[in-house]
TORKE-158858 format. One line per 4 residues: number of its first residue (from 1); their letters; for each residue x, y, z of C-alpha. Coordinates in steps of 0.2 Angstrom, whole numbers. Layout:
residues N
NUM = a = X/Y/Z  ...
//
This chain:
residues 178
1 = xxxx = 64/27/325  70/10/333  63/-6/327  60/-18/339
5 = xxxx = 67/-37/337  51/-45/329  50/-33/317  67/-33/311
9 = xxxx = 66/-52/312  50/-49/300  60/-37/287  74/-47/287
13 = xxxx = 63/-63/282  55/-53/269  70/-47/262  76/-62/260
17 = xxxx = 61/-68/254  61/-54/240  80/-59/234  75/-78/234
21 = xxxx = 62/-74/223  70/-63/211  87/-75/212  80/-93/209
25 = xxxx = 81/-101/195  70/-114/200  51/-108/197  42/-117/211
29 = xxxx = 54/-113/220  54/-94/216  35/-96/220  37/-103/235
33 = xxxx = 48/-87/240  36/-74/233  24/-85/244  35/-83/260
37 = xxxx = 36/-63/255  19/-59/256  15/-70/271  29/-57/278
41 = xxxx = 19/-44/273  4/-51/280  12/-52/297  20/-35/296
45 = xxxx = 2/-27/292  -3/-37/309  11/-29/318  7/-11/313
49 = xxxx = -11/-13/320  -20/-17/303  -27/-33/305  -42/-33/291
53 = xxxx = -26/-28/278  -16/-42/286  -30/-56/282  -32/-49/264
57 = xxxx = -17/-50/261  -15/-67/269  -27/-74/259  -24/-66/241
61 = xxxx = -6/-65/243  2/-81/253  -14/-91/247  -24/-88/234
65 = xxxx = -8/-82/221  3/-96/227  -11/-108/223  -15/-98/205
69 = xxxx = 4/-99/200  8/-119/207  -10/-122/197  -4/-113/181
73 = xxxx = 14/-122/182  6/-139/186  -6/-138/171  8/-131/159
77 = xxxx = 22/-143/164  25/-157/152  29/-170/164  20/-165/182
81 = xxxx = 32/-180/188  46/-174/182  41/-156/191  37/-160/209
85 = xxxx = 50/-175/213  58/-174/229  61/-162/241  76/-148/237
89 = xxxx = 85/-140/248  79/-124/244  61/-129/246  67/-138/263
93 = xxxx = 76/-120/267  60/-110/264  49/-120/273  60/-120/289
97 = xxxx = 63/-101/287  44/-98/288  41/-110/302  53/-100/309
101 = xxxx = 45/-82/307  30/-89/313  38/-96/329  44/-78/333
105 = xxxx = 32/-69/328  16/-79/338  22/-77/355  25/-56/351
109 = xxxx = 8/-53/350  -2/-49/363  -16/-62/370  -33/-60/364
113 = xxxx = -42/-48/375  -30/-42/385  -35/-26/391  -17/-17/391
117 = xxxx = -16/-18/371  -16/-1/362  -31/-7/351  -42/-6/368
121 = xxxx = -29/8/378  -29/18/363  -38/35/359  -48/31/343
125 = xxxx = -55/15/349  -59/27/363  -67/39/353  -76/25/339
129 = xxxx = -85/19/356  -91/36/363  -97/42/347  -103/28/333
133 = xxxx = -120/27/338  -121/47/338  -111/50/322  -117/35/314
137 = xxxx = -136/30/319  -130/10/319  -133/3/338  -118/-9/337
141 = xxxx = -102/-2/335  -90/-15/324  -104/-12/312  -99/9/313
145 = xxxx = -82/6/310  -84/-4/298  -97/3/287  -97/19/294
149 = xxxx = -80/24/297  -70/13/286  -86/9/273  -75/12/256
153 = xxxx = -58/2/265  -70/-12/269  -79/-13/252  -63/-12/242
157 = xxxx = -56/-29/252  -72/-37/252  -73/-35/233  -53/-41/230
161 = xxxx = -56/-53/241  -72/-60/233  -64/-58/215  -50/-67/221
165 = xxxx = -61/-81/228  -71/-82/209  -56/-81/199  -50/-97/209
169 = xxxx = -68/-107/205  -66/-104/189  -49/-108/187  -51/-122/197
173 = xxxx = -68/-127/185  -79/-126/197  -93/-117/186  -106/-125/199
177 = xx = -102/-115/212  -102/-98/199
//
């Protein structure tokens, strides 16, 4: 199996990702890898056709856990000053690596509706289309896949996604909107 060039450029980010995370000695700064990590992740999900998995774990993991762990550092660090001060090199490094990513892996995807992608080429968008409304007795067809197909894949992201969003309030203590 031969990869192609984005998504080796993708694995190789991750893995560096992963070792910077394990590696650094600096906890922001290890966060910040572990951040990069799973927005690797997220793109790589994007690549192999999953895009639903691809946002969850964009959200969770790159945003919502970064925001969780720089939330518990800021609130349990004696001096918050003392913590964030100036830009490292490291930090510098990581930001310029994801900027990079992001920059090679954009202008892989295909554009938005373009009618060669395997998503609207491929067999089982195909078959969703011809049978939904007969399998499934819903009229419109995202609604099929999505609660018919894929029903228990849909309501196990909804629901890490929503707990992910109340953990957040109510760390963040925002009881109003509980």
């Amino acid at each position: 199996m031969s990869l192609s060039v984005p998504v080796a450029m993708v694995l190789l980010f991750m893995l560096g990702s992963a070792l910077a995370a394990a590696l650094l000695r600096d906890v922001v700064g290890s966060i910040v890898a572990f951040a990069g990590y799973s927005f690797g992740v997220a793109v790589l999900w994007a690549f192999l056709r999953a895009p639903d998995v691809a946002l969850t774990e964009a959200a969770v993991g790159a945003g919502i856990t970064t925001v969780l762990f720089l939330l518990t550092i800021a609130r349990t660090s004696v001096s918050r000053s003392e913590r964030f001060e100036g830009i490292s090199l490291r930090s510098l490094l990581a930001v310029v690596a994801i900027v990079v990513t992001v920059g090679a892996t954009v202008p892989a995807l295909p554009p938005v509706g373009a009618s060669g992608t395997p998503v609207l080429s491929g067999g089982v968008s195909q078959y969703y289309l011809d049978n939904a409304y007969d399998q499934t007795g819903v009229t419109n067809v995202v609604t099929a896949v999505l609660v018919g197909y894929r029903g228990f894949d849909t309501l196990g992201e909804a629901a890490v996604v929503f707990a992910a969003g109340i953990a957040m309030l109510l760390v963040l203590r925002r009881e109003a909107f509980v």
